[in-house]
Gaussian input, Z-matrix of N, CA and C with variables (Angstrom, degrees):
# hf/3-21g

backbone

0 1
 N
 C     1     B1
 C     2     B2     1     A1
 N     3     B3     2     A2     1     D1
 C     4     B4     3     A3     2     D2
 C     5     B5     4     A4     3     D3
 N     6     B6     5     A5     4     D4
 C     7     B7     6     A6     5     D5
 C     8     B8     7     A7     6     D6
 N     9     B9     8     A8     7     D7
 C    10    B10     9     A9     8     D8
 C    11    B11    10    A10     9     D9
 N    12    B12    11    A11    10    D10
 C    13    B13    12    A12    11    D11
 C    14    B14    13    A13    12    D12
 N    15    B15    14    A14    13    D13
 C    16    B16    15    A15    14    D14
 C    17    B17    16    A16    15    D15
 N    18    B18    17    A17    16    D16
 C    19    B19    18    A18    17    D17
 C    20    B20    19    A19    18    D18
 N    21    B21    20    A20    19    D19
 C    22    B22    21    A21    20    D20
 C    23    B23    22    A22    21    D21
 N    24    B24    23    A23    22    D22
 C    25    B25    24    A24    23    D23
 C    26    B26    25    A25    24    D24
 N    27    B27    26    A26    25    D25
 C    28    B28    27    A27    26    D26
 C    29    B29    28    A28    27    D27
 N    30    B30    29    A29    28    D28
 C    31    B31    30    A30    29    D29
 C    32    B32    31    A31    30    D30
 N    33    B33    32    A32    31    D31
 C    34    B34    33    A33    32    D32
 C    35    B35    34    A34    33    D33
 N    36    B36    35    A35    34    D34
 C    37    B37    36    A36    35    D35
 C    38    B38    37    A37    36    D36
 N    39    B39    38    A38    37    D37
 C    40    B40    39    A39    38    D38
 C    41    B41    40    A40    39    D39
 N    42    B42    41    A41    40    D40
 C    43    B43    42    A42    41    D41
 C    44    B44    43    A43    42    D42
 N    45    B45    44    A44    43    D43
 C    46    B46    45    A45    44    D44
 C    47    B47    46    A46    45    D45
 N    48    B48    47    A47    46    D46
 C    49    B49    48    A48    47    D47
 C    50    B50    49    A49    48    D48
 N    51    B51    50    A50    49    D49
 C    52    B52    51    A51    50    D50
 C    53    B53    52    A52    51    D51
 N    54    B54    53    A53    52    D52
 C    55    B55    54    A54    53    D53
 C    56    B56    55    A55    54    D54
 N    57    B57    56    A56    55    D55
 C    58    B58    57    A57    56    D56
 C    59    B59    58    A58    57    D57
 N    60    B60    59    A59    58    D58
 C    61    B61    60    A60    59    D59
 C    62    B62    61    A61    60    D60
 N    63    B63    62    A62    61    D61
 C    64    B64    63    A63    62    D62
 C    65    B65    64    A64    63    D63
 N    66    B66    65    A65    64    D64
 C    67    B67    66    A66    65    D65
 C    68    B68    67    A67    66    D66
 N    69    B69    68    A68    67    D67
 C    70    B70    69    A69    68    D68
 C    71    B71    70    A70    69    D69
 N    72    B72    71    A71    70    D70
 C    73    B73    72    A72    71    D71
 C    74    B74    73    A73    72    D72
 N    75    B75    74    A74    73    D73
 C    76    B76    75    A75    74    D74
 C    77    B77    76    A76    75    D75
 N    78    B78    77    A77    76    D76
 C    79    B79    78    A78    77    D77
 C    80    B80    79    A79    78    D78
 N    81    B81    80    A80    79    D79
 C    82    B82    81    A81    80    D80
 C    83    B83    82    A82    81    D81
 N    84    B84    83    A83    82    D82
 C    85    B85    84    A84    83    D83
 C    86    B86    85    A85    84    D84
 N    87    B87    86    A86    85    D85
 C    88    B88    87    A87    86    D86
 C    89    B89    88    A88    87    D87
 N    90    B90    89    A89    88    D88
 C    91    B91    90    A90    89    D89
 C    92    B92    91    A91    90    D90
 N    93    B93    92    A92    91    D91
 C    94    B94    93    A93    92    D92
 C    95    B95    94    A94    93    D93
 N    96    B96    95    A95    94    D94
 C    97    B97    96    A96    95    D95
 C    98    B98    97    A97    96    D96
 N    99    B99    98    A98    97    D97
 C   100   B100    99    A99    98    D98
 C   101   B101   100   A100    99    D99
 N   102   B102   101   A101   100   D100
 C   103   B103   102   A102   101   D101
 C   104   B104   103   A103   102   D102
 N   105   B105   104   A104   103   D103
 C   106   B106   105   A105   104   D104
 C   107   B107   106   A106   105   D105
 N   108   B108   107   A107   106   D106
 C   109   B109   108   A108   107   D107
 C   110   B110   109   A109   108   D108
 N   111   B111   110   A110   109   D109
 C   112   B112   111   A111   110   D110
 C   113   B113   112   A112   111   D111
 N   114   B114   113   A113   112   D112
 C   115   B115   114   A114   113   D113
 C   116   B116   115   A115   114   D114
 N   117   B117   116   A116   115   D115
 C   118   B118   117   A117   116   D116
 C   119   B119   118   A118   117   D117
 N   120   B120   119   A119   118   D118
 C   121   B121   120   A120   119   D119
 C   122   B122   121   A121   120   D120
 N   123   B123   122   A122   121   D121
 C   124   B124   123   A123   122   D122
 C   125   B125   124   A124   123   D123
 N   126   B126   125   A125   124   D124
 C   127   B127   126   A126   125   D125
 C   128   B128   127   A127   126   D126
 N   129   B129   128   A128   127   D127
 C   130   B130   129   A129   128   D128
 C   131   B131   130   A130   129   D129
 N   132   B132   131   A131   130   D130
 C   133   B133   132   A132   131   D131
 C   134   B134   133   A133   132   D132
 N   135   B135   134   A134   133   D133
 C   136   B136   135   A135   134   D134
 C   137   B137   136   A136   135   D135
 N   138   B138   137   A137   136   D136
 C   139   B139   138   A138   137   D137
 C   140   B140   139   A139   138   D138
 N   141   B141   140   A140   139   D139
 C   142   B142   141   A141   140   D140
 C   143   B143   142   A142   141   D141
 N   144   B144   143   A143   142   D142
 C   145   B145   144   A144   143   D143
 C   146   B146   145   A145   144   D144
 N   147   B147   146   A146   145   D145
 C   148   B148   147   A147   146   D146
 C   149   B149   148   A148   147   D147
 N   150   B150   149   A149   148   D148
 C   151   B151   150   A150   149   D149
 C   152   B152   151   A151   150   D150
 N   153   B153   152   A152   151   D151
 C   154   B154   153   A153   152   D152
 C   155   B155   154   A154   153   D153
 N   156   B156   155   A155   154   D154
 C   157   B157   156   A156   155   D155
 C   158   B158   157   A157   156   D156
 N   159   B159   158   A158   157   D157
 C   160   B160   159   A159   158   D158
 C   161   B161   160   A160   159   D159
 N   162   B162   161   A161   160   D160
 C   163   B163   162   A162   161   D161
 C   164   B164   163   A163   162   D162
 N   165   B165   164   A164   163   D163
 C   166   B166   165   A165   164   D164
 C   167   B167   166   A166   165   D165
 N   168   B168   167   A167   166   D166
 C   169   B169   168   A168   167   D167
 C   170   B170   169   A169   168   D168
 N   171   B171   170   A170   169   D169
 C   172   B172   171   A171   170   D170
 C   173   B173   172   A172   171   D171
 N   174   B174   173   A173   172   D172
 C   175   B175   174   A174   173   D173
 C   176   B176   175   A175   174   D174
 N   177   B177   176   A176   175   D175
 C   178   B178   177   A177   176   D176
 C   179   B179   178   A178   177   D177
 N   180   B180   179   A179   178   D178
 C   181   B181   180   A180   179   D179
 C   182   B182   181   A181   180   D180
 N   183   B183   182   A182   181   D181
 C   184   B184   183   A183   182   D182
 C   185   B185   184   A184   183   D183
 N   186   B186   185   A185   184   D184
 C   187   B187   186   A186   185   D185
 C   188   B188   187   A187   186   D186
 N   189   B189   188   A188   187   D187
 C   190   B190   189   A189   188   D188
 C   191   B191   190   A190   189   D189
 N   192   B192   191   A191   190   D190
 C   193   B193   192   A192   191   D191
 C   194   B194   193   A193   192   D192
 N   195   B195   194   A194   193   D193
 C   196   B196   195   A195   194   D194
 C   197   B197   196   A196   195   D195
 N   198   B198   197   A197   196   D196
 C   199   B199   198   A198   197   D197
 C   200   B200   199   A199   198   D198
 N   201   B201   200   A200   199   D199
 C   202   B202   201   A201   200   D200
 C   203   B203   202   A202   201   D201
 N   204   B204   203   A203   202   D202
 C   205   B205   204   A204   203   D203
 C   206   B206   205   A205   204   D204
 N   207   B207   206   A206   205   D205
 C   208   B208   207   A207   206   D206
 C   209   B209   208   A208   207   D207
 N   210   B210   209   A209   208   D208
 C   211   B211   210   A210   209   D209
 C   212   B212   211   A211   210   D210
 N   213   B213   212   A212   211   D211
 C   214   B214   213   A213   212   D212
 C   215   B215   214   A214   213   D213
 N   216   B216   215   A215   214   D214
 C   217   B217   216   A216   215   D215
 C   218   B218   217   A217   216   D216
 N   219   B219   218   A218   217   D217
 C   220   B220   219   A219   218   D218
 C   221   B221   220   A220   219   D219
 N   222   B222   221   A221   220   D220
 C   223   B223   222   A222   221   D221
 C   224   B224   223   A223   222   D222
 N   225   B225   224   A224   223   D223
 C   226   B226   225   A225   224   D224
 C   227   B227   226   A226   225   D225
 N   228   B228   227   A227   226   D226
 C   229   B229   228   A228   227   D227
 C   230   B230   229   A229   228   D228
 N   231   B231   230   A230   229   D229
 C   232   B232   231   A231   230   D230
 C   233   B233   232   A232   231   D231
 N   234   B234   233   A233   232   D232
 C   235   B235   234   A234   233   D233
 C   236   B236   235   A235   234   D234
 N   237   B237   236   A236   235   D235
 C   238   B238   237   A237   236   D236
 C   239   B239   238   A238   237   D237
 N   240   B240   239   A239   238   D238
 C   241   B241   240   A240   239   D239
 C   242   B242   241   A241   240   D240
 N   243   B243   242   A242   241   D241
 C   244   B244   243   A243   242   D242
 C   245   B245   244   A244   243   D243
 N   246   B246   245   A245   244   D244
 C   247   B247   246   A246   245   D245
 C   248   B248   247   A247   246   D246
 N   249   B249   248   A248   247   D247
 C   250   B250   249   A249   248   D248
 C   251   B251   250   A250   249   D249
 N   252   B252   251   A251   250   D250
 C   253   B253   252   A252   251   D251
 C   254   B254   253   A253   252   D252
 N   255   B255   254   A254   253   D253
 C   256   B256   255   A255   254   D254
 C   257   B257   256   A256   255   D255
 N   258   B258   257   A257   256   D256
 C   259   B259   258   A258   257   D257
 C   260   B260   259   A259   258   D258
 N   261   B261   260   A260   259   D259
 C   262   B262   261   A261   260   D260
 C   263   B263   262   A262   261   D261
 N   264   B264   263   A263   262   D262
 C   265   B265   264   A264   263   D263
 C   266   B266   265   A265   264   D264
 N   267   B267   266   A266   265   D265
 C   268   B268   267   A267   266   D266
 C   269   B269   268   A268   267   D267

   B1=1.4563
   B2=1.5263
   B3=1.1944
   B4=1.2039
   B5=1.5512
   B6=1.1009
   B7=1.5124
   B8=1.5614
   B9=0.9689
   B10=1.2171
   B11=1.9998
   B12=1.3715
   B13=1.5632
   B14=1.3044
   B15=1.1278
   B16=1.6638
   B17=2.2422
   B18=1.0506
   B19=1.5931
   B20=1.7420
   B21=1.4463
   B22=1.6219
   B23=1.6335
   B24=1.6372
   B25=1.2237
   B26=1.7918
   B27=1.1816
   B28=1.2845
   B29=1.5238
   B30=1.4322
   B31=1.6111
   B32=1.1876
   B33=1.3548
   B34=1.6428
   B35=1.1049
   B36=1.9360
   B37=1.4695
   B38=1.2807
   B39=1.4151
   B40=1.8293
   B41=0.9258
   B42=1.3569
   B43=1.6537
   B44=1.1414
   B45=1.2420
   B46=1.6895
   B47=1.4477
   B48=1.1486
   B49=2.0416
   B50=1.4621
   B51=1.6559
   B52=1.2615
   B53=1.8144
   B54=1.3791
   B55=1.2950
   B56=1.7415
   B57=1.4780
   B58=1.0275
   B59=1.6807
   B60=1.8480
   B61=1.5445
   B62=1.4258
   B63=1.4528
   B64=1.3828
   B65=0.9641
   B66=1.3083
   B67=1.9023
   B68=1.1105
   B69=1.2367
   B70=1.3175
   B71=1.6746
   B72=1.6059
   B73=1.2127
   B74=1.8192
   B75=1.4254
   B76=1.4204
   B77=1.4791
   B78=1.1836
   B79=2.2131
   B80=1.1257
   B81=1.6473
   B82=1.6702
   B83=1.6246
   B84=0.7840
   B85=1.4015
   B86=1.2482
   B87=1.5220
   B88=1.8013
   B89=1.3717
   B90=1.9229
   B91=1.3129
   B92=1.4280
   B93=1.5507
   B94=1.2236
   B95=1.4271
   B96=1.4066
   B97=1.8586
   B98=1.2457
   B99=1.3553
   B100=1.4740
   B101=2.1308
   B102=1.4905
   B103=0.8547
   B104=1.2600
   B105=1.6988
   B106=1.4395
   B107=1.4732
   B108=1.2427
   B109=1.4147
   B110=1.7934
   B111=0.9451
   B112=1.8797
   B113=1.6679
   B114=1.2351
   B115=1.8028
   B116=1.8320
   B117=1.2378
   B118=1.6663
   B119=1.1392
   B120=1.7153
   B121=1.4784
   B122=1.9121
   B123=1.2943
   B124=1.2956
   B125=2.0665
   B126=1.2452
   B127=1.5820
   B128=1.6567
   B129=1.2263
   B130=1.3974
   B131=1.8007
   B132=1.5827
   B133=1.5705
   B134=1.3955
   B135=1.2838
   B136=1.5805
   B137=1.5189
   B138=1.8716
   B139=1.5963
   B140=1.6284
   B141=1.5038
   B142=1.1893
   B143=1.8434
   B144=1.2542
   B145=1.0503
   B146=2.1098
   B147=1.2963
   B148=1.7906
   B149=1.1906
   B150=0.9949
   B151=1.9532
   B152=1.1917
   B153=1.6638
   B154=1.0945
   B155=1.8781
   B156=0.7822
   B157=2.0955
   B158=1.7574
   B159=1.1522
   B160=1.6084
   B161=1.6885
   B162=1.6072
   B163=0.9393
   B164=1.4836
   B165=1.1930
   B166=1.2968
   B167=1.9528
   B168=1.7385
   B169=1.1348
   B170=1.7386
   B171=1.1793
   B172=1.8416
   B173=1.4228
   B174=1.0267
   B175=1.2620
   B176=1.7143
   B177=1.5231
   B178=1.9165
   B179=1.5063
   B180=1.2494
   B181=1.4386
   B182=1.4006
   B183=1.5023
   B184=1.3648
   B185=1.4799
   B186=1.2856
   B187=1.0951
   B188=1.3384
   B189=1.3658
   B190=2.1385
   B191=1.4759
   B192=1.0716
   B193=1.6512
   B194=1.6167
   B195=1.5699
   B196=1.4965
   B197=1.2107
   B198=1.7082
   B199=1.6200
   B200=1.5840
   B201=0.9100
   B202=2.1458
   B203=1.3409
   B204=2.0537
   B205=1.3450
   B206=1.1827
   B207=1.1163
   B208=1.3799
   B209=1.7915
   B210=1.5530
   B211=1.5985
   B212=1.9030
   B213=2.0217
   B214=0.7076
   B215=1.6541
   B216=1.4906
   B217=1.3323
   B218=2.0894
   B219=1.5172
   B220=1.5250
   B221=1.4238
   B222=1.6856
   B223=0.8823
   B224=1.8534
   B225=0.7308
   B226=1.7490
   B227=1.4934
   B228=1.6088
   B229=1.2445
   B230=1.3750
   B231=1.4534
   B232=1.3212
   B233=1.0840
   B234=1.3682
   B235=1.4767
   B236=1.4155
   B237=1.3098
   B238=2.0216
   B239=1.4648
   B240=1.8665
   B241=1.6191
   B242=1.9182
   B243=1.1311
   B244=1.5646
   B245=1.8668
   B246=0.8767
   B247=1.7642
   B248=1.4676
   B249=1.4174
   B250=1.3602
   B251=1.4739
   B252=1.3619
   B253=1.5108
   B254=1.8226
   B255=1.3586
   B256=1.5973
   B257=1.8144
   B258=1.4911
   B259=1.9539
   B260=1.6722
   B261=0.8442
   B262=1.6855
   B263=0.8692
   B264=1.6059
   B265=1.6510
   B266=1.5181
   B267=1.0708
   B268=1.5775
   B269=1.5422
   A1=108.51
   A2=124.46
   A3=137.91
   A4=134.62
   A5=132.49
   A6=151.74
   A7=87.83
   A8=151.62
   A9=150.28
   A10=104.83
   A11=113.49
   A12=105.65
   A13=117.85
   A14=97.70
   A15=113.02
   A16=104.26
   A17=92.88
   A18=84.29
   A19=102.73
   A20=87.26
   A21=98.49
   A22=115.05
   A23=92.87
   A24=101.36
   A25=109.26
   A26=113.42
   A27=124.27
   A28=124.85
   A29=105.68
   A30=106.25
   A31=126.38
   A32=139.34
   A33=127.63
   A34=149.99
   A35=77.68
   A36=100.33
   A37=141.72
   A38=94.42
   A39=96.81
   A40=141.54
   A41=136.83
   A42=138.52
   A43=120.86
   A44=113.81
   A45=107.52
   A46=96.34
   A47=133.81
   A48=135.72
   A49=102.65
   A50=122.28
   A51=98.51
   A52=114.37
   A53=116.29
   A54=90.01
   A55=106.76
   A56=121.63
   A57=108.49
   A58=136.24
   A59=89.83
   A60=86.78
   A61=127.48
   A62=127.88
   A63=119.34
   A64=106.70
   A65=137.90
   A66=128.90
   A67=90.52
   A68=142.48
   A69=151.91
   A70=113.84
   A71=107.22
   A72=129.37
   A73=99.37
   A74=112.55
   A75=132.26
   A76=113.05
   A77=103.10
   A78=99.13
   A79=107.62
   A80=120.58
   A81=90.04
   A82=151.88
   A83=129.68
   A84=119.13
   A85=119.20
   A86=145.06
   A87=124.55
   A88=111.64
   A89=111.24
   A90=106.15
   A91=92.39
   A92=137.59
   A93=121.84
   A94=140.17
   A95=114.76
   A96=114.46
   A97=110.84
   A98=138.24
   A99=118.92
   A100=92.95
   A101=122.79
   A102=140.60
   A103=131.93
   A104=102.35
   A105=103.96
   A106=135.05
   A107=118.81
   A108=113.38
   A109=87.99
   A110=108.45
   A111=110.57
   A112=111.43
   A113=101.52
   A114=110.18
   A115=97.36
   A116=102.97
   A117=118.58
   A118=96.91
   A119=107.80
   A120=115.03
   A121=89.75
   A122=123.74
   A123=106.14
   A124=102.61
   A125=100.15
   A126=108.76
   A127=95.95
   A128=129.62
   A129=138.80
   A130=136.47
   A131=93.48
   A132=112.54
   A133=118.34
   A134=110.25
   A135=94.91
   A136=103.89
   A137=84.48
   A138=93.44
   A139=123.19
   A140=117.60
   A141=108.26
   A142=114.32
   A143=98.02
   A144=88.59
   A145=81.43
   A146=104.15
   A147=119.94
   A148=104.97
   A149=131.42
   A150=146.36
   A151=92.10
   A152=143.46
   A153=150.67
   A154=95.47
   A155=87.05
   A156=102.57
   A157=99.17
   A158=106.74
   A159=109.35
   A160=92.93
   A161=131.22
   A162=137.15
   A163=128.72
   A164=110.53
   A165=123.71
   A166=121.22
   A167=92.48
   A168=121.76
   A169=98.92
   A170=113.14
   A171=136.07
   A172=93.25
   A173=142.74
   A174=161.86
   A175=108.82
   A176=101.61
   A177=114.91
   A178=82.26
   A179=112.32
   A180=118.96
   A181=106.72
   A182=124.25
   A183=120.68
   A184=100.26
   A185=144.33
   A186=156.67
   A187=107.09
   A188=104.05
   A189=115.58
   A190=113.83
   A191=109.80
   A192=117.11
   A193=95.15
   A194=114.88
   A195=129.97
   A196=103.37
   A197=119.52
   A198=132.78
   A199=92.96
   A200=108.23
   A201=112.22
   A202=95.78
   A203=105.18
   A204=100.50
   A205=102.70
   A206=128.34
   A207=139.08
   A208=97.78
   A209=100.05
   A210=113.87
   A211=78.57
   A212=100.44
   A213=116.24
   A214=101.28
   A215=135.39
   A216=117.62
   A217=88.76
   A218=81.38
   A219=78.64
   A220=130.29
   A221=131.33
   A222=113.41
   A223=127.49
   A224=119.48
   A225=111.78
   A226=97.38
   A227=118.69
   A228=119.66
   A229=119.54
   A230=128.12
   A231=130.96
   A232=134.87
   A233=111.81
   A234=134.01
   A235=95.28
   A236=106.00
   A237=97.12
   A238=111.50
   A239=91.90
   A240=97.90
   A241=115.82
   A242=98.16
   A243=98.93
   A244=92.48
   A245=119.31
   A246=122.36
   A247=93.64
   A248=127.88
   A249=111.55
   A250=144.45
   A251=98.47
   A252=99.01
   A253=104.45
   A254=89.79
   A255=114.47
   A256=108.42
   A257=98.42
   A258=84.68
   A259=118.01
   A260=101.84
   A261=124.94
   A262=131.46
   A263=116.16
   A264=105.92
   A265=107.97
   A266=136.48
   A267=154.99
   A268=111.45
   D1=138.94
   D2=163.73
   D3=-69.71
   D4=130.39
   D5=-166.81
   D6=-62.84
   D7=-29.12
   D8=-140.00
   D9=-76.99
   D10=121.31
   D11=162.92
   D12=-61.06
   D13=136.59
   D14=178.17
   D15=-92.80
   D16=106.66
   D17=-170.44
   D18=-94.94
   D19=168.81
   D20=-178.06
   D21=-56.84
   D22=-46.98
   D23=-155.14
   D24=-71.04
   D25=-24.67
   D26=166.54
   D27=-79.33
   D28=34.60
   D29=-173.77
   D30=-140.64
   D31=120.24
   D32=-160.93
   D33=-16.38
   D34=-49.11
   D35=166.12
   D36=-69.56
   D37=-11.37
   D38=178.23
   D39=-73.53
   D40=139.21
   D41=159.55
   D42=-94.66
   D43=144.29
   D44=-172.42
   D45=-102.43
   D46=146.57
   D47=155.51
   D48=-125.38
   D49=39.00
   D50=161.06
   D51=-87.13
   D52=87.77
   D53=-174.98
   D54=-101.58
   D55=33.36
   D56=145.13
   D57=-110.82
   D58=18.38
   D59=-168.42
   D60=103.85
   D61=-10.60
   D62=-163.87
   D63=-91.07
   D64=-63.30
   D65=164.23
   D66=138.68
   D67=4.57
   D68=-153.16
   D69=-78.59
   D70=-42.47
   D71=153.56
   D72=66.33
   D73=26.48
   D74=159.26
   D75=-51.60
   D76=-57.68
   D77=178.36
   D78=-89.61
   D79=-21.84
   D80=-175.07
   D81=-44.96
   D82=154.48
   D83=-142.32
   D84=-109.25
   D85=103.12
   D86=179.39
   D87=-77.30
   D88=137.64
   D89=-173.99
   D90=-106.23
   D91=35.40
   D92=173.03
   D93=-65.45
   D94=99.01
   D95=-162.16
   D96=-47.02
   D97=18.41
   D98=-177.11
   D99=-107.89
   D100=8.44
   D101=-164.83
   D102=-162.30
   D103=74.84
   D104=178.28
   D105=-93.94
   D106=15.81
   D107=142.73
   D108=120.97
   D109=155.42
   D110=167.58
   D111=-82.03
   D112=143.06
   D113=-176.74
   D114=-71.48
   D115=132.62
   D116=161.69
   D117=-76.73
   D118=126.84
   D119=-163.68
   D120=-96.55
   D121=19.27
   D122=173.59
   D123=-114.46
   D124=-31.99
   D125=-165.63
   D126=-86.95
   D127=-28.72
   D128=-145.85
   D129=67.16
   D130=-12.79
   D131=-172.57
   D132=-86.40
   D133=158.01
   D134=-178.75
   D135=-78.67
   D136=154.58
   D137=162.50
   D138=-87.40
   D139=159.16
   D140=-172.03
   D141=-79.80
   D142=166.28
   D143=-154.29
   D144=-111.14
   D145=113.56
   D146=167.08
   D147=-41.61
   D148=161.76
   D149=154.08
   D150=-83.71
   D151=-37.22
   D152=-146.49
   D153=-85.47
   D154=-61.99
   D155=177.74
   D156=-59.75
   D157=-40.23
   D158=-156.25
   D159=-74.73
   D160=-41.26
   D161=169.43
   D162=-53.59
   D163=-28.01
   D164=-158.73
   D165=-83.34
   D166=-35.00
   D167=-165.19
   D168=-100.94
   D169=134.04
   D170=174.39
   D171=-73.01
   D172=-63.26
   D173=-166.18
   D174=-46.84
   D175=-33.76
   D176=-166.93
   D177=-121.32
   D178=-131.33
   D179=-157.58
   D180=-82.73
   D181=-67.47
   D182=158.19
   D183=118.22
   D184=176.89
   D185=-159.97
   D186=-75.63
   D187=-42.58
   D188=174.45
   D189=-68.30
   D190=-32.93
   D191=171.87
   D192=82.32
   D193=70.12
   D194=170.63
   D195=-42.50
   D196=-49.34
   D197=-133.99
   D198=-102.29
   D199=8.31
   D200=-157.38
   D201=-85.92
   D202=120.52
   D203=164.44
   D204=-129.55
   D205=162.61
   D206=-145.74
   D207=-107.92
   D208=132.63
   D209=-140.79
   D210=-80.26
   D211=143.02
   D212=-167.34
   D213=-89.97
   D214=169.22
   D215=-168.30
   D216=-93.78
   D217=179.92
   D218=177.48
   D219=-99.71
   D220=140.30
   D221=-150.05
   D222=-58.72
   D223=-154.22
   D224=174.20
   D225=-142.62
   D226=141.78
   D227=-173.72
   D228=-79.51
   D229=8.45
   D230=134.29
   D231=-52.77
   D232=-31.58
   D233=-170.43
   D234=-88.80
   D235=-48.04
   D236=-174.81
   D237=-49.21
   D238=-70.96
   D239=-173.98
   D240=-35.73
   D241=-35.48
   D242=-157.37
   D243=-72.49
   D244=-30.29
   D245=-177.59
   D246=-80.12
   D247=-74.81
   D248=163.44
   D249=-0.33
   D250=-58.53
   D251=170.80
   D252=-150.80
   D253=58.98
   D254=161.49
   D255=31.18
   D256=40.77
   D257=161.57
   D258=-55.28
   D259=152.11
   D260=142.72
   D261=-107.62
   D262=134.19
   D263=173.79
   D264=-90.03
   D265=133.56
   D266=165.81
   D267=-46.55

């Protein structure tokens, strides 16, 4: 295994909320399904679950980045349509 940090921002799971620009990457968000967040006992919904929290804790992802998958590229709209309505190539 490699010494290498596994960062948030390079990982499947991530969401970014910088929408003002700072890079700060304070709210961004992990959408990892093995961790959906604790219910807000006032709204009923889950809360989101931070990269910041998700990092922090041994228990969730942890400093090694247990949960870290390596960001998939994005699809191509050939690729959609064809899943869409199930081409084959011949």
């Amino acid at each position: 295994m490699t010494d290498e940090l596994k960062l948030c921002k390079d990982c499947n799971y991530h969401k970014s909320h910088d929408y003002y620009g700072t890079g700060s990457g304070a709210s961004d968000e992990c959408l990892c399904p093995d961790f959906k967040g604790e219910i807000n006992p006032v709204t009923g919904k889950y809360k989101e679950n931070t990269c910041f929290i998700m990092r922090m804790y041994e228990e969730k992802c942890g400093k090694e980045g247990k949960y870290w998958m390596e960001k998939l590229p994005p699809e191509t709209k050939e690729g959609f349509w064809s899943r869409m309505f199930n081409f084959r190539e011949l």
